[in-house]
Structure formats: C-alpha cells, structure tokens
DRENMI-571089 format. One record per residue (C-alpha): residue in three letters; x, y, z. Coordinates in nm, 2 decimals, m for minus. Layout:
<roses>
<rose res="ALA" c1="X" c2="Y" c3="Z"/>
...
</roses>
This chain:
<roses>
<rose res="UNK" c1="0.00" c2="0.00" c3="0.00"/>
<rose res="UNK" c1="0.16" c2="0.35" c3="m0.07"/>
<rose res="UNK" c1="0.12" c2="0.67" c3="0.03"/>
<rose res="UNK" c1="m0.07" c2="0.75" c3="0.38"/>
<rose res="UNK" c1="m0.44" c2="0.61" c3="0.32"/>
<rose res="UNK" c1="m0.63" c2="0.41" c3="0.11"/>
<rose res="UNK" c1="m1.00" c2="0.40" c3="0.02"/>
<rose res="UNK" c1="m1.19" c2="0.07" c3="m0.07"/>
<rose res="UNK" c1="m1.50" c2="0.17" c3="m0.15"/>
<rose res="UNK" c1="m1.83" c2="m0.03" c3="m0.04"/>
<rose res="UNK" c1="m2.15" c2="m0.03" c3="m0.23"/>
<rose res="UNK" c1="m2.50" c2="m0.02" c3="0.01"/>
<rose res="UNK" c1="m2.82" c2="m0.16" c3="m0.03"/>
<rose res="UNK" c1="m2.89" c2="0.20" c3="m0.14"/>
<rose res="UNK" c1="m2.70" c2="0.25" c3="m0.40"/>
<rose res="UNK" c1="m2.52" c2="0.51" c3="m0.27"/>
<rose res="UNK" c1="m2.08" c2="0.44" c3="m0.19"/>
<rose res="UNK" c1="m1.93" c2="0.46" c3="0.18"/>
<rose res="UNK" c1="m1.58" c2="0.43" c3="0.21"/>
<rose res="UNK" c1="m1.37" c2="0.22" c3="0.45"/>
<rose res="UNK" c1="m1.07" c2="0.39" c3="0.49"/>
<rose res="UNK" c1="m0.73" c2="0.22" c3="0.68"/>
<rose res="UNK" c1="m0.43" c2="0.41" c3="0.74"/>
<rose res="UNK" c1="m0.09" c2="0.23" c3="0.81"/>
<rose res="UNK" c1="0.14" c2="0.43" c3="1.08"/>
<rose res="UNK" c1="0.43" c2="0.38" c3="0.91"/>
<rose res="UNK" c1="0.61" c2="0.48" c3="0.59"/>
<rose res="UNK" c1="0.91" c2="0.36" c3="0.36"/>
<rose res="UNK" c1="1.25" c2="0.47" c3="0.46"/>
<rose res="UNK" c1="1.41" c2="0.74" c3="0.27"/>
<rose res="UNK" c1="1.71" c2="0.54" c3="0.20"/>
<rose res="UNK" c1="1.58" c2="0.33" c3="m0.08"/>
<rose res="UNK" c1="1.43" c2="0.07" c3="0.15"/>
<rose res="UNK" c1="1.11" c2="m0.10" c3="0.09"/>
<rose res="UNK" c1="0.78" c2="m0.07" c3="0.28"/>
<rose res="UNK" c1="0.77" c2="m0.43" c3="0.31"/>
<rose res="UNK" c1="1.12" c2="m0.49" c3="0.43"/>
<rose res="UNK" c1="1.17" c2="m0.16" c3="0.67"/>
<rose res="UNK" c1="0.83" c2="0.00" c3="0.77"/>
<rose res="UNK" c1="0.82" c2="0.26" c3="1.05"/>
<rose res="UNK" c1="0.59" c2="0.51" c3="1.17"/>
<rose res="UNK" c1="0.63" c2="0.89" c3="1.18"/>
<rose res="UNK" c1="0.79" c2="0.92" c3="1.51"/>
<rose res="UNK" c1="1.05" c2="0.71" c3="1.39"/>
<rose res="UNK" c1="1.04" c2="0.89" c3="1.11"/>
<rose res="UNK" c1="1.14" c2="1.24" c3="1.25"/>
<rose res="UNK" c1="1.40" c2="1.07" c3="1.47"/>
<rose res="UNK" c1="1.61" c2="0.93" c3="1.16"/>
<rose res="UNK" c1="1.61" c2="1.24" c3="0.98"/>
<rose res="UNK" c1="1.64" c2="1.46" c3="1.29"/>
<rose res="UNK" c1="2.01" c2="1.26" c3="1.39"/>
<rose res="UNK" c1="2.08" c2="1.12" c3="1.02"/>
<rose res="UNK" c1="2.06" c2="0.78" c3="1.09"/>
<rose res="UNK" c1="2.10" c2="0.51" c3="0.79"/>
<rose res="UNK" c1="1.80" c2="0.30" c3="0.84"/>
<rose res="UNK" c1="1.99" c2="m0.03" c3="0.76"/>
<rose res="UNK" c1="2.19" c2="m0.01" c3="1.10"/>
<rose res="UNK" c1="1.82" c2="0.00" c3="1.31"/>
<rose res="UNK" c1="1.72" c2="m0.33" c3="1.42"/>
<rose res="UNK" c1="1.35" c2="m0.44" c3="1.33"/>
<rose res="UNK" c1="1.10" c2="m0.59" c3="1.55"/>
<rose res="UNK" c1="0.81" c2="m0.80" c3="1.41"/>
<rose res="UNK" c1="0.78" c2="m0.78" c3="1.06"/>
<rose res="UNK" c1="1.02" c2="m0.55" c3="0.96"/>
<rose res="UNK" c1="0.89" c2="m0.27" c3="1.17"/>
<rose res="UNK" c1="1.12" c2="m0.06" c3="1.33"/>
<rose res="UNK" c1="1.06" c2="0.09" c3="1.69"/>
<rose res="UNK" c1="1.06" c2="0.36" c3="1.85"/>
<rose res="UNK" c1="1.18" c2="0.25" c3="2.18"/>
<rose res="UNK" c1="1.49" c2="0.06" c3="1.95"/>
<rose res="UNK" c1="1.58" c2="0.40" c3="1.75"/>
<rose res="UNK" c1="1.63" c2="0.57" c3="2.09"/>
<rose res="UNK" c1="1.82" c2="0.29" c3="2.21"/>
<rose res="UNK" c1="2.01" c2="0.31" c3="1.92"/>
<rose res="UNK" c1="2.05" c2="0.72" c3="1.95"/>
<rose res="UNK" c1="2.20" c2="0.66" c3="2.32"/>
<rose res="UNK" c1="2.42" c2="0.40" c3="2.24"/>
<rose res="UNK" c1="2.57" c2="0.56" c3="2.02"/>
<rose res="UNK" c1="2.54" c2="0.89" c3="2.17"/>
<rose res="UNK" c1="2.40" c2="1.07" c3="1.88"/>
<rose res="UNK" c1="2.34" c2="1.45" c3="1.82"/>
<rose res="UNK" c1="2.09" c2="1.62" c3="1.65"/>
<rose res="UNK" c1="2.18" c2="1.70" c3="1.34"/>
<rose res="UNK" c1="2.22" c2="2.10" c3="1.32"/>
<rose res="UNK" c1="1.94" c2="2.29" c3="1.10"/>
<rose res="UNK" c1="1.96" c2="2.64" c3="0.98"/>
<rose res="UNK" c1="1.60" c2="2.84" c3="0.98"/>
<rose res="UNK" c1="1.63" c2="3.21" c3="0.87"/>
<rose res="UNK" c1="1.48" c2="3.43" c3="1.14"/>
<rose res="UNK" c1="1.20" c2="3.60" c3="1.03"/>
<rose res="UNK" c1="1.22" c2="4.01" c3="0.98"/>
<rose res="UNK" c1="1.30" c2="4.20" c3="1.33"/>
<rose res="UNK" c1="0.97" c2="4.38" c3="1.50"/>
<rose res="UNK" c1="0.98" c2="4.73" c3="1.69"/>
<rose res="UNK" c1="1.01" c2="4.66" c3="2.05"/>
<rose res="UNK" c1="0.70" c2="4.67" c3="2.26"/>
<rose res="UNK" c1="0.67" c2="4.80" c3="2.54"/>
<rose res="UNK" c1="0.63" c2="4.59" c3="2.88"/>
<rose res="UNK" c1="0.28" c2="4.71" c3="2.97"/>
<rose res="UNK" c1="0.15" c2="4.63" c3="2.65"/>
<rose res="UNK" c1="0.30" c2="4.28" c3="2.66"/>
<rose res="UNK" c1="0.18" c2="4.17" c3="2.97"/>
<rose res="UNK" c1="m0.17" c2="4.30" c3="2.84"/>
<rose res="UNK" c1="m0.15" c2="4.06" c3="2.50"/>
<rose res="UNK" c1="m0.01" c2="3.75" c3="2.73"/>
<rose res="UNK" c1="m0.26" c2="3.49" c3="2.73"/>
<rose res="UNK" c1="m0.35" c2="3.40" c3="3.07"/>
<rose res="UNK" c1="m0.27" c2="3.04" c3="3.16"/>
<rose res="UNK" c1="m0.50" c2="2.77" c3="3.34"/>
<rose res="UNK" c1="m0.83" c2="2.88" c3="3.48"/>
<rose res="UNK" c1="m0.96" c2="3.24" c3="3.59"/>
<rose res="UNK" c1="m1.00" c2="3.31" c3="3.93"/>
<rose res="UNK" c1="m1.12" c2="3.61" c3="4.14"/>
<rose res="UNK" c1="m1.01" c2="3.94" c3="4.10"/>
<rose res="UNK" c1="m0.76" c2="4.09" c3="4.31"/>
<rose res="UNK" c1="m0.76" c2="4.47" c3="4.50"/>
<rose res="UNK" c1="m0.65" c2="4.58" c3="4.15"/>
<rose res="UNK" c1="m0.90" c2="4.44" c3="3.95"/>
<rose res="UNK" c1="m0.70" c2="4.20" c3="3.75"/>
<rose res="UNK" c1="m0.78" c2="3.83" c3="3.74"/>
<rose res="UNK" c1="m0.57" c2="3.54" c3="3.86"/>
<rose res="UNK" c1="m0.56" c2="3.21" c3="3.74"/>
<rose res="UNK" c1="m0.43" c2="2.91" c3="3.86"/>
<rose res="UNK" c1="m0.38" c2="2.57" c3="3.69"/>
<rose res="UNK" c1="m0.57" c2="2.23" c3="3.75"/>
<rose res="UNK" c1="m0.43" c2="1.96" c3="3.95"/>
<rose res="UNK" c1="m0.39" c2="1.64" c3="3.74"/>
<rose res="UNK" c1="m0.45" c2="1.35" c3="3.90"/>
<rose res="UNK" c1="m0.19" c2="1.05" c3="3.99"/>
<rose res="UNK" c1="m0.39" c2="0.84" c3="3.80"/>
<rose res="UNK" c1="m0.44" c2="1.04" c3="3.48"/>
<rose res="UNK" c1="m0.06" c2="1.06" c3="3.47"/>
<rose res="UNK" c1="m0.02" c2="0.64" c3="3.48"/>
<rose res="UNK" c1="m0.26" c2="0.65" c3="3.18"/>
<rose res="UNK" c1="m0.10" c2="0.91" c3="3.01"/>
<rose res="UNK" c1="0.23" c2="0.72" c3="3.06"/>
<rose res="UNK" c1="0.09" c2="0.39" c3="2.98"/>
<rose res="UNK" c1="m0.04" c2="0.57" c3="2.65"/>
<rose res="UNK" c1="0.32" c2="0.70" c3="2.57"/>
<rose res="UNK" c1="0.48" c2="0.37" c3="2.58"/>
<rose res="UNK" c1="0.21" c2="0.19" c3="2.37"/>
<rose res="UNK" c1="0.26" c2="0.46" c3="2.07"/>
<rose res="UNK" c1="0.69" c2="0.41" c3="2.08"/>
<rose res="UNK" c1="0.66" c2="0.04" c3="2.12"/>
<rose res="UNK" c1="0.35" c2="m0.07" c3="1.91"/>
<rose res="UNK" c1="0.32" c2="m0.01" c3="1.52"/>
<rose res="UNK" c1="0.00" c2="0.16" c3="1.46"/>
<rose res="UNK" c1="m0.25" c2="0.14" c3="1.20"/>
<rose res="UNK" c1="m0.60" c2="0.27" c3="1.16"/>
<rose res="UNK" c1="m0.93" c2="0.18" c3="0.99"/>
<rose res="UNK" c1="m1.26" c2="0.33" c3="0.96"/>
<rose res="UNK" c1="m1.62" c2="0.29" c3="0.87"/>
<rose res="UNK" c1="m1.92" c2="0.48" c3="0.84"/>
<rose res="UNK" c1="m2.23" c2="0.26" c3="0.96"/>
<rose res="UNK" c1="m2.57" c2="0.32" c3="0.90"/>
<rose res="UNK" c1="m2.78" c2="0.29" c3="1.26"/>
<rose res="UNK" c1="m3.14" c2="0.38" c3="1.15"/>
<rose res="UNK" c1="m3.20" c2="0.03" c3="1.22"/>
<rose res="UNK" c1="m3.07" c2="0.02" c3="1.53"/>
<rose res="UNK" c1="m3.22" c2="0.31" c3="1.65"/>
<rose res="UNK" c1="m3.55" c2="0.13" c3="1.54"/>
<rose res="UNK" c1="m3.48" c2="m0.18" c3="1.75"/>
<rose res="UNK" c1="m3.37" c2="0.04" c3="2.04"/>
<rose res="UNK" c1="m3.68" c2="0.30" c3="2.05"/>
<rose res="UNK" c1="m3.94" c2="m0.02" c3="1.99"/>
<rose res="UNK" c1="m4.08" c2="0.02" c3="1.70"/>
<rose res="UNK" c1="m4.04" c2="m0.25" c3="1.56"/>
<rose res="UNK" c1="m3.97" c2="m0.53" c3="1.78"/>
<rose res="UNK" c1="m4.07" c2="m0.44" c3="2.13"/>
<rose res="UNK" c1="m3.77" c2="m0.54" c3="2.38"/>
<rose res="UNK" c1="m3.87" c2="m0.65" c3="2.76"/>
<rose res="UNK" c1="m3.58" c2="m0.40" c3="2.88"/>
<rose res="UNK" c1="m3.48" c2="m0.06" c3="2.72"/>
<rose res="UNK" c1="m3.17" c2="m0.07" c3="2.52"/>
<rose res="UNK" c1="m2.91" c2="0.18" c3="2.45"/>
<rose res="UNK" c1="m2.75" c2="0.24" c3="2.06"/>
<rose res="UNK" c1="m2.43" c2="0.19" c3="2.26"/>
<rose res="UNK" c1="m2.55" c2="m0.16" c3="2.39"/>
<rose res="UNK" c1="m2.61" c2="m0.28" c3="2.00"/>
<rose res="UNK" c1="m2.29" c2="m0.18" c3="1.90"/>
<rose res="UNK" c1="m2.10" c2="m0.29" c3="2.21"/>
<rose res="UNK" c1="m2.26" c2="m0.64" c3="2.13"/>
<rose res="UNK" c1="m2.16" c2="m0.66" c3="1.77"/>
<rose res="UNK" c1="m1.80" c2="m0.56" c3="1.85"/>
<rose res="UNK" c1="m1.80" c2="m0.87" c3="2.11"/>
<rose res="UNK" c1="m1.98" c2="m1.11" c3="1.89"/>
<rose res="UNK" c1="m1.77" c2="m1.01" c3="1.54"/>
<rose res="UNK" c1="m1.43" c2="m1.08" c3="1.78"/>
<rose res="UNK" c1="m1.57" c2="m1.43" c3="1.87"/>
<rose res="UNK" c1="m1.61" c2="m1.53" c3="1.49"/>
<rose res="UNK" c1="m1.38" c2="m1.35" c3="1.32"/>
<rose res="UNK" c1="m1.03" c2="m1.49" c3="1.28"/>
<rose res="UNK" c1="m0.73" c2="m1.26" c3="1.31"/>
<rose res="UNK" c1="m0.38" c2="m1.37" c3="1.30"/>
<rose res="UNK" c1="m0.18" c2="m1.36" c3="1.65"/>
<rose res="UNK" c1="m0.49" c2="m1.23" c3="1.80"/>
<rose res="UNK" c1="m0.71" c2="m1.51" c3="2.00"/>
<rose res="UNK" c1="m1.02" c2="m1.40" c3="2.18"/>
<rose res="UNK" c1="m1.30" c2="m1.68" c3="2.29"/>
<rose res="UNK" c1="m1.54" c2="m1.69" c3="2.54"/>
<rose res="UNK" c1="m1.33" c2="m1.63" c3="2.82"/>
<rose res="UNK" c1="m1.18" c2="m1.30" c3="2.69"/>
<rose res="UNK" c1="m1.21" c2="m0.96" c3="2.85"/>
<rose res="UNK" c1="m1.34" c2="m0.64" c3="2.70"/>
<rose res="UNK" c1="m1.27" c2="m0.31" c3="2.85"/>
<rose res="UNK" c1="m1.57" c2="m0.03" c3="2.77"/>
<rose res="UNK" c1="m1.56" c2="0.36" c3="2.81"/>
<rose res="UNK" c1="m1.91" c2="0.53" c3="2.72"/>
<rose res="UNK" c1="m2.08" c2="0.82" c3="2.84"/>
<rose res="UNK" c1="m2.34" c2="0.84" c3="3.09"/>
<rose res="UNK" c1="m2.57" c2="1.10" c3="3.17"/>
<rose res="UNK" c1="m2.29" c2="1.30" c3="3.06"/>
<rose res="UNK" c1="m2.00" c2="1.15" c3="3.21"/>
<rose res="UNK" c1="m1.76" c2="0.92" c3="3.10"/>
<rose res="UNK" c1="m1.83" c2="0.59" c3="3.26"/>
<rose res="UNK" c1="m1.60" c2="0.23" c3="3.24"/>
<rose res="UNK" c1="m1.65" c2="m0.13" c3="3.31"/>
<rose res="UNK" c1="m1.50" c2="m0.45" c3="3.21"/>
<rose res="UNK" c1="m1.69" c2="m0.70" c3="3.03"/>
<rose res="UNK" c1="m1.55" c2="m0.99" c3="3.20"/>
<rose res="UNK" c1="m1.61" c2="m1.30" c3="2.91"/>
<rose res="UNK" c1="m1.77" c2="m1.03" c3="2.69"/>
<rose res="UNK" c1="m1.80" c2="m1.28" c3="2.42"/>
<rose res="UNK" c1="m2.08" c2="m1.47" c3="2.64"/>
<rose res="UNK" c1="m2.27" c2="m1.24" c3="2.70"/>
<rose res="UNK" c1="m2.61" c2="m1.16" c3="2.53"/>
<rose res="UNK" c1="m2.71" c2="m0.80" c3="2.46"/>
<rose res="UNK" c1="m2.92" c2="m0.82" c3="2.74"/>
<rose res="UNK" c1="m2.65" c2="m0.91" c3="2.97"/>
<rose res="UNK" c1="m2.42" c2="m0.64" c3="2.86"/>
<rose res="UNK" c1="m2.69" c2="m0.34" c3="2.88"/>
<rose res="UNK" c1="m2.75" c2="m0.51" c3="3.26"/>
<rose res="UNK" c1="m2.38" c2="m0.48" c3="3.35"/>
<rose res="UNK" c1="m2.36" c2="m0.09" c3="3.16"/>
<rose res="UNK" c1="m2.62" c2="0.03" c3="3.40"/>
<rose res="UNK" c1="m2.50" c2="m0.15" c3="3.70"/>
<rose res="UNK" c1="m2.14" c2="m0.08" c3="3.65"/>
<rose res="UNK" c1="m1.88" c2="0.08" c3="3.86"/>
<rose res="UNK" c1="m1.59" c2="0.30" c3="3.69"/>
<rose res="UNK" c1="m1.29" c2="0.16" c3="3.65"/>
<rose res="UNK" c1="m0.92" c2="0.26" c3="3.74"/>
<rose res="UNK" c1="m0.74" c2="0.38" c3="3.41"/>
<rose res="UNK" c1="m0.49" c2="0.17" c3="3.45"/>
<rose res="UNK" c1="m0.67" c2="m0.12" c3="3.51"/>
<rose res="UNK" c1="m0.82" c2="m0.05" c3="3.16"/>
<rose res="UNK" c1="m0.50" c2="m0.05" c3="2.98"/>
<rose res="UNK" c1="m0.44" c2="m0.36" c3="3.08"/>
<rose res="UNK" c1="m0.71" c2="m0.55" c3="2.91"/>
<rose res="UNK" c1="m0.58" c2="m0.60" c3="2.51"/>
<rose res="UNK" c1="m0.96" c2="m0.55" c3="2.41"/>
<rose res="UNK" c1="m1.15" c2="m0.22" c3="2.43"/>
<rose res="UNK" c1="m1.44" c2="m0.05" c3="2.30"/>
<rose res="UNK" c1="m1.48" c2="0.34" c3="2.37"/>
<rose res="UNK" c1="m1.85" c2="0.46" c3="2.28"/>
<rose res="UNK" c1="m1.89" c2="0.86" c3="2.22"/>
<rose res="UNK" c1="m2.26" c2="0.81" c3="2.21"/>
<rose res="UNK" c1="m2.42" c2="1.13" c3="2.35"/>
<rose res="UNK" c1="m2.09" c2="1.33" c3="2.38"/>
<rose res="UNK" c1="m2.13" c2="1.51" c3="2.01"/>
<rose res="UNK" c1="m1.80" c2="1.40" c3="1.88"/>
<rose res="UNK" c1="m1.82" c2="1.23" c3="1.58"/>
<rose res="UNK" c1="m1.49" c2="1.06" c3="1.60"/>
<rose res="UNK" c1="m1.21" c2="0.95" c3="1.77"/>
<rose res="UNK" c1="m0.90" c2="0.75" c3="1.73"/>
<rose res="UNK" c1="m0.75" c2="0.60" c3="2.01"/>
<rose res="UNK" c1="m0.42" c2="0.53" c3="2.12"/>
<rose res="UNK" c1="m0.35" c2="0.13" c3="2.22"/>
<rose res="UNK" c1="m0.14" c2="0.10" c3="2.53"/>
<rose res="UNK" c1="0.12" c2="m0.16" c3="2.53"/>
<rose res="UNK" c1="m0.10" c2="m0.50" c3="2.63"/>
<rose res="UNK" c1="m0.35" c2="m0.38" c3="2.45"/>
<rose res="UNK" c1="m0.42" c2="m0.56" c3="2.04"/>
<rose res="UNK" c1="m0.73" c2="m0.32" c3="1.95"/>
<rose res="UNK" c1="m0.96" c2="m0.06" c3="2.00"/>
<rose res="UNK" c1="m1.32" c2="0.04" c3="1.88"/>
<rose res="UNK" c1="m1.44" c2="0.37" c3="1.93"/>
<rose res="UNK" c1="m1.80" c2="0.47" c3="1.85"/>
<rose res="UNK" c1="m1.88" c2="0.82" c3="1.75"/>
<rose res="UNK" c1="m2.20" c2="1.01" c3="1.82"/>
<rose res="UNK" c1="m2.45" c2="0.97" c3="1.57"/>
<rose res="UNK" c1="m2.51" c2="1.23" c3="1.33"/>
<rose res="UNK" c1="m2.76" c2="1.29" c3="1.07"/>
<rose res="UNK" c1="m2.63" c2="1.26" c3="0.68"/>
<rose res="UNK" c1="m2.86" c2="1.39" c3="0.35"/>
<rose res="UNK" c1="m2.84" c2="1.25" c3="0.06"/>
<rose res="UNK" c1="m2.79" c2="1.48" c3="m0.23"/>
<rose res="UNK" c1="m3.01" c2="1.32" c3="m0.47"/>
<rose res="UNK" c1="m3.29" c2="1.13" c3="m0.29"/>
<rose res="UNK" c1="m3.27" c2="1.44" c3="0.01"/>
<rose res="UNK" c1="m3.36" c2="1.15" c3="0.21"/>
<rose res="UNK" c1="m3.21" c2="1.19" c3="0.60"/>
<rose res="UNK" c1="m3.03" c2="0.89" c3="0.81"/>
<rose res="UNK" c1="m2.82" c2="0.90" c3="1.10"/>
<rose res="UNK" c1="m2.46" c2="0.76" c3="1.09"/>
<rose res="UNK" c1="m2.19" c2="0.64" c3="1.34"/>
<rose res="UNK" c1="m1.78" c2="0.67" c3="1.25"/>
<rose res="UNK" c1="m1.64" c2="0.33" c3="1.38"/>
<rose res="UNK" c1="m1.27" c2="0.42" c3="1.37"/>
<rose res="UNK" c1="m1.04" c2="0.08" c3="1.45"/>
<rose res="UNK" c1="m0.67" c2="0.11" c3="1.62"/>
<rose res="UNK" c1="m0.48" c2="m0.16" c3="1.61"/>
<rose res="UNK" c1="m0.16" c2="m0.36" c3="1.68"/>
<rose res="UNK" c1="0.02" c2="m0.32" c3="1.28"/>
<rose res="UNK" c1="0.27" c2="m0.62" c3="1.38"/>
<rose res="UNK" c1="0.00" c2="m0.93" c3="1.48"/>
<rose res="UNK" c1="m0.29" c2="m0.76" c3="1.28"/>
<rose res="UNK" c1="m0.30" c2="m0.76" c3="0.88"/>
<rose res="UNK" c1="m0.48" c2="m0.45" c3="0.69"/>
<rose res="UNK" c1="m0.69" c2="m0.71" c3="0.49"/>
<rose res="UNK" c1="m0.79" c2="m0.86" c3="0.86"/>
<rose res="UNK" c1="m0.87" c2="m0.56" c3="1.01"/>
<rose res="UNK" c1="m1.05" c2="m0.37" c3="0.74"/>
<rose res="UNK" c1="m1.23" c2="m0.76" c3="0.71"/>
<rose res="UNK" c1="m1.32" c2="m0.72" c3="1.12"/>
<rose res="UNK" c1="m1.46" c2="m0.35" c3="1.07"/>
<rose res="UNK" c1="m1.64" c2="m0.41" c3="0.76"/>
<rose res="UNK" c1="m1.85" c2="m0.72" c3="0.98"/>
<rose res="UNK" c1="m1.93" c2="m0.50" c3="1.27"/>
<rose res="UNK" c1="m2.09" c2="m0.23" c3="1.06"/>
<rose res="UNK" c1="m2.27" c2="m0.50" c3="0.88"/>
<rose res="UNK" c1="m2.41" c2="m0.67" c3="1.24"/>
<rose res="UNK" c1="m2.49" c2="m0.28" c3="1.34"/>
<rose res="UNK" c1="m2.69" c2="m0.22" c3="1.02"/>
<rose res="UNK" c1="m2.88" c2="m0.57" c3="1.08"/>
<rose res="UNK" c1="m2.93" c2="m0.57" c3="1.43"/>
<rose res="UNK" c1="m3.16" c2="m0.84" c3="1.41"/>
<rose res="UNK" c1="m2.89" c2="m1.08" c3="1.35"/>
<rose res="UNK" c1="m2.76" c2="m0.93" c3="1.72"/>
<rose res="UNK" c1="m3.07" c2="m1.08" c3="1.94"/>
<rose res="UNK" c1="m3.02" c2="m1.47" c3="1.77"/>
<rose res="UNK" c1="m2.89" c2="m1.69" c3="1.95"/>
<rose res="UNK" c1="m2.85" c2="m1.73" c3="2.40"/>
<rose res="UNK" c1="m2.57" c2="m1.59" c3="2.64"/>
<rose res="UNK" c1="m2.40" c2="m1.90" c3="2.83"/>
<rose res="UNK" c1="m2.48" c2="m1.71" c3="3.10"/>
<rose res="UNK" c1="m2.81" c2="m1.66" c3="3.09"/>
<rose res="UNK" c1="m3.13" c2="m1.89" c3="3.04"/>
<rose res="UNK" c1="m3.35" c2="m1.63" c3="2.79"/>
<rose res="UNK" c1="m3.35" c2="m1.65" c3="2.46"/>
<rose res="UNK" c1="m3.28" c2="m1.32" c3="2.32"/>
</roses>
C-alpha cells in the first residue's frame, strides 16, 4: 500500500458508496528501502532524519517494523546529536513596550477572582496521579506498538428502530451503545485474526458516556454475553481505574451522546485493538434528500500481529451486524437462560 491512506469503497443496499478507509502508521524509509522490508511510523520517522541515521543499521522488530523504543536505544548508544538545521529568522519587529506585553499575554490555566486591583488570577488544575499512569501507559504503547488505523461509516437507522421499539418491542430498554458494544464482542468471537485469540473467556474493556459523564466497566467474558447481559452490567457498573483499563488487550470506547463524531485512540502496550464509537449524526443524501443517522467506527490496532486485509475484514463485519441488528438478538448468552 503506498502513500498514507487508502480508500476501498463499499457499495449499500442503497445505492449510494461509503468508504472504509485504513491508514498504516508507518512509511518507507528514505534510503531506498522497501515498505515491506523496513516499515516505521512517523515518530521514527522524525528521529532518523532529525540525527541522520542510515535505516539499515536499526534493528526491526516484528515484521520489519522498526521501533521507537529501539531508534532511541540506538540514538544513546551511540550517543547521537541532533543534526544541526539552519532556519532564517524571520524580519525584526519594533520593540513593545512591557505594559503592553503583559496585556496581549494569554493567561494560563483557569480564571479566578479578581484581586484589589482588578486583575484576574488564574491558577492551573491539578492532574490527577492516576491520569498521569494513563498518560504514561499511553506514551509507551505509541513508541513500542506499530499503529494502524481503519474506519467505517455505519448506517444505525435500524438500530435506533430496535432500540426506541418500534419495531420489535424489547422487555428491557436498550441503548445504541448496547447494539454496537454487542456486535464488536460477537464479530471478535467469529472472526479470525492472526496472533490475535479472543473466545469466550476473553475480556473487553468499555468507556461510554453516561448521563454526561464518561463511565468504564470490564466486560468480564464479553463474548458470552447476550445483549441483554451487557446493557445489565452498563447500568450497574462501577468506573474503572485507568490503569486497570489499559491492561485488558480488548476495548471499545462509545462517544454516544458526547457530540464528537470521531475518535481514534491510542493502544497501550498489552492492549491488540480498540473500537471507538462516535456520536450519531444525521447525513442527506444529495439526490434522494432522504435523511439517516450515521456512526464513524474508527479501528486502532496492533500493525505487527494484525494484517490490513484482517482488520479492514473485522470492521467491515461490525458495521454489517450494526446495520442488521436483528442478527444481534439470535442466538442465547452462556450465561443466561433467555432466549434473546
């Protein structure tokens, strides 16, 4: 694949093309060396040409792909230097004065009261020790894992249909992020993905938002469980630790009722794959002017044990289980005795 994304277009029952779209994080080295033989991302990208390093004297981890975490290995080692760049400096302004300065300076953090003088203080928000594990966590997962992306848009008039009633009626009230949830866990159990194993014992990690905050769980043997059961364990859930989170290699993050559209997350480093969910938003069609609502499904993944072909193959069957939901409520959880 060359260049930075491809588009395989998919034809609907309407007529009408969507586009998949998968993005690998990593491109060929500027030394003359195959994609296929050398791939790295843009990180290590900057790195090489920043300290002039010949690609051929990197080592490569799975697949040819080199690292991030082995380039700056490689860069203390060796004790490299940056490679010296000259930038012309752009044309010399008239001094300012220092009262006028202080009055264009952007105040930092959040405004507070004002003091004797009038002028407003700010002071900046604590961040939490946990927020900084995941933000760690999250830092070593994008040097030491390849990267690659994939997205989908997905039609969810019929799932909105099946969760407002209308046309089956459901004993207990479902959520669009309780369809979707459920076809990420049951497209996992039957699709097969090289390097990646996930059966009915595995564990799914879930962020969503509710009532306006952004709630977690674990979906412990997420691939048992019926639609019902996962809409039970939503409601009744408790949040999660972040770093617990990270350390479950499935998760699905659900933007339903934020008003983002899309996301792409990062994977930490046990982690193979994430699904995130954006809120739904309404699309026109030019011609027919008819109105339906659409979700971006946007796929992160581990570019080392997962194949484009098999992750473009796993996205493309979730948005077909989310656009026939019907297919979602055949068949029984192992743990539960009701048909659904």
């Amino acid at each position: 694949m060359s260049g930075w994304q491809s588009f395989s277009p998919l034809m609907t029952r309407r007529g009408t093309f969507q586009f998949i779209c998968f993005a690998r994080g990593y491109a060929a080295s500027a030394h003359g060396h195959s994609s296929k033989s050398r791939s790295f991302g843009p990180a290590v990208r900057n790195l090489v040409e920043q300290y002039r390093i010949p690609t051929d004297q990197l080592p490569t981890g799975p697949r040819g792909f080199i690292l991030k975490g082995d380039v700056l290995k490689f860069i203390r080692d060796q004790q490299l230097k940056p490679a010296t760049l000259s930038v012309p400096l752009p044309p010399s302004q008239p001094a300012q004065s220092s009262t006028k300065q202080k009055s264009t300076a952007a105040p930092i953090g959040k405004p507070g009261p004002k003091n004797s003088r009038g002028q407003v203080k700010y002071f900046d928000l604590p961040v939490s020790a946990e927020a900084k594990n995941a933000a760690l966590r999250s830092l070593e997962g994008k040097a030491e894992i390849p990267h690659a992306y994939a997205y989908a848009n997905c039609t969810v008039d019929a799932a909105l249909d099946l969760v407002s009633g209308k046309k089956i009626r459901m004993p207990e009230r479902l959520t669009l992020t309780d369809v979707i949830i459920r076809a990420v866990t049951a497209t996992a159990q039957r699709t097969e993905i090289s390097g990646v194993k996930t059966d009915n014992n595995s564990d799914v990690a879930v962020q969503f938002y509710n009532e306006g905050l952004l709630s977690s769980c674990i979906l412990r043997k997420a691939n048992s469980l019926g639609i019902k059961d996962i809409a039970k364990k939503l409601k009744e859930t408790q949040n999660v630790e972040l770093t617990e989170l990270a350390r479950v290699p499935f998760r699905v993050v659900s933007l339903i009722g934020s008003k983002l559209d899309q996301i792409t997350e990062i994977l930490s480093p046990d982690q193979r794959w994430v699904v995130s969910i954006g809120d739904a938003m309404v699309r026109v069609d030019a011609q027919s002017k008819a109105s339906s609502k659409i979700v971006t499904l946007a796929l992160s993944y581990d570019a080392a044990l997962i194949s484009d072909e098999e992750a473009v193959r796993f996205l493309n069957d979730i948005k077909s289980s989310v656009e026939r939901p019907i297919f979602i409520l055949v068949g029984r959880s192992t743990d539960s005795t009701s048909t659904e």
